[in-house]
C-alpha positions in Angstrom: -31.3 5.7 41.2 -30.4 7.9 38.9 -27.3 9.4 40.4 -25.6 6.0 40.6 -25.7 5.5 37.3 -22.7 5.9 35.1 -22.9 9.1 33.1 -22.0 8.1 29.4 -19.5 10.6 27.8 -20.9 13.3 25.6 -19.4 13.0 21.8 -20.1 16.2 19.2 -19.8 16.1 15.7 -16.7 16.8 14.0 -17.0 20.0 11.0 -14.9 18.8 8.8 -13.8 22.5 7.4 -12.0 22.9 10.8 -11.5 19.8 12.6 -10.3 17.9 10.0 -6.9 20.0 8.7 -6.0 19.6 12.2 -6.6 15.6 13.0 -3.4 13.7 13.0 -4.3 10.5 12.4 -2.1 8.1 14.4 0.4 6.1 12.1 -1.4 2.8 12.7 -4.5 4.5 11.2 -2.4 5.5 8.3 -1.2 2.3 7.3 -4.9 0.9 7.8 -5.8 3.5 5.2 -2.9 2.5 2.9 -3.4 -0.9 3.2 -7.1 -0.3 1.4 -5.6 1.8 -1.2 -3.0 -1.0 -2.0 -5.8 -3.2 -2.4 -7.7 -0.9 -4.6 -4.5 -0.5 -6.4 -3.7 -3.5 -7.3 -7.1 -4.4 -8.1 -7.5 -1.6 -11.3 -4.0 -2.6 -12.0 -4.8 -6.1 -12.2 -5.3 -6.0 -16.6 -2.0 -4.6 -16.5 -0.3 -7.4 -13.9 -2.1 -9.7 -16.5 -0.8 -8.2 -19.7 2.6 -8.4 -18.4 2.2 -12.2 -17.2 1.2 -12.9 -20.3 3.8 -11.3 -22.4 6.4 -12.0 -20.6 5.8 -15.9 -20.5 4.2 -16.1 -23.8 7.2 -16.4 -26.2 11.1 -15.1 -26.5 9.5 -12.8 -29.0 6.8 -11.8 -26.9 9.3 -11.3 -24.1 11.4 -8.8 -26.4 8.4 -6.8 -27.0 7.8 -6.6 -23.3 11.3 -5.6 -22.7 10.7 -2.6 -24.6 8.1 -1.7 -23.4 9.8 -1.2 -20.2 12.8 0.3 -22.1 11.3 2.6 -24.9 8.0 3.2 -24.4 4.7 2.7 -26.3 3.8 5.5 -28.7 3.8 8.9 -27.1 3.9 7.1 -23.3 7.5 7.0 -22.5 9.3 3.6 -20.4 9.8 5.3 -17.6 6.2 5.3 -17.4 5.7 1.8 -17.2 8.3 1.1 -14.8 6.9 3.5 -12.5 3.6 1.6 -12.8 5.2 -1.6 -12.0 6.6 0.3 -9.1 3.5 1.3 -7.8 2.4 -2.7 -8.5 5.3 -3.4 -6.1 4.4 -1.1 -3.6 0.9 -2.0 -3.1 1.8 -5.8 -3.0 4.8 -5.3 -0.3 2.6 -3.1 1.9 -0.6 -4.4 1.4 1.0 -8.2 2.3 3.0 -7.2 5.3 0.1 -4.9 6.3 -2.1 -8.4 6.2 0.5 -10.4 7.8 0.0 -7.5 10.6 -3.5 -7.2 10.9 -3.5 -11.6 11.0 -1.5 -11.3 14.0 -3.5 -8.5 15.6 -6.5 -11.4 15.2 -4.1 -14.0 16.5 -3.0 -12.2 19.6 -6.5 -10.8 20.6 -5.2 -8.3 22.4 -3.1 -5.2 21.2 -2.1 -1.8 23.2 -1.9 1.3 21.3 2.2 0.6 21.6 2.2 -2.5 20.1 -0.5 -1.1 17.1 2.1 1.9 16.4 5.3 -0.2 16.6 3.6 -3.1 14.3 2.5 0.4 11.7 5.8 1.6 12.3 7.5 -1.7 10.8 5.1 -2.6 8.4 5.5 1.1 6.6 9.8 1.2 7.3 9.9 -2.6 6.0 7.2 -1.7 3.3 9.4 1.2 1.9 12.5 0.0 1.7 11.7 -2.8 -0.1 9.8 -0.9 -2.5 13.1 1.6 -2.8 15.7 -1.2 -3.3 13.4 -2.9 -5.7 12.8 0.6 -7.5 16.7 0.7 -7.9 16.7 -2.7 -9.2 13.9 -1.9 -11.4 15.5 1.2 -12.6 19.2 -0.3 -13.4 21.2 1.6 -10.3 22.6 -2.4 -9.7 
């Protein structure tokens, strides 16, 4: 009885000292992992997502002040800095949305080959990205 019995594979631990430099993690993995960190972005960003809602709706003079902001700086912390941290705002919205929109229709579908999971990572990142570079050329006043 017990020869016809399936023999179940035989997994060992990984040691992360010298297994891990050498795991490529497979793009769909990648934008899983980036689609957490977008929503941990966004989430310490959010009091300064609200600050800028806020100031920029407030008033006309409230709206100057955020303007520059963006443009001059606060104190020692220079504009560019805040632009950069509204870029990173932009980022994690685009990819963490599309990355959603992917991992709804994974549900949807039910079924997904590794094909379809590294095309769909594919897209979301290239789609992802350049939305986040022409809106970083917007941002920074190249158009």
């Amino acid at each position: 009885m017990a020869d016809t019995l399936k023999q179940r594979p035989e997994f060992r631990n990984i040691n992360a000292v010298s297994d891990l430099p050498n795991y490529r993690l497979p793009i769909a993995g990648i934008v899983s992992i980036l689609h957490r960190v977008s929503g941990l972005l966004m989430f310490v960003l959010l009091p300064f997502i609200i600050w800028m809602f806020d100031t920029s709706v407030t008033s006309e003079v409230s709206f100057d002040g955020f303007r520059s902001v963006f443009i001059a700086g606060v104190g020692f912390v220079p504009g560019w800095f805040f632009k950069l941290v509204a870029l990173a705002i932009i980022w994690a919205y685009l990819h963490h949305w599309l990355a959603g929109i992917r991992h709804i229709r994974m549900d949807i579908k039910h079924t997904v080959t590794k094909e379809q999971g590294k095309s769909s990572a594919q897209i979301v990142l290239a789609i992802s990205l350049t939305l986040t570079v022409l809106l970083a050329a917007k941002l920074f006043g190249l158009y």
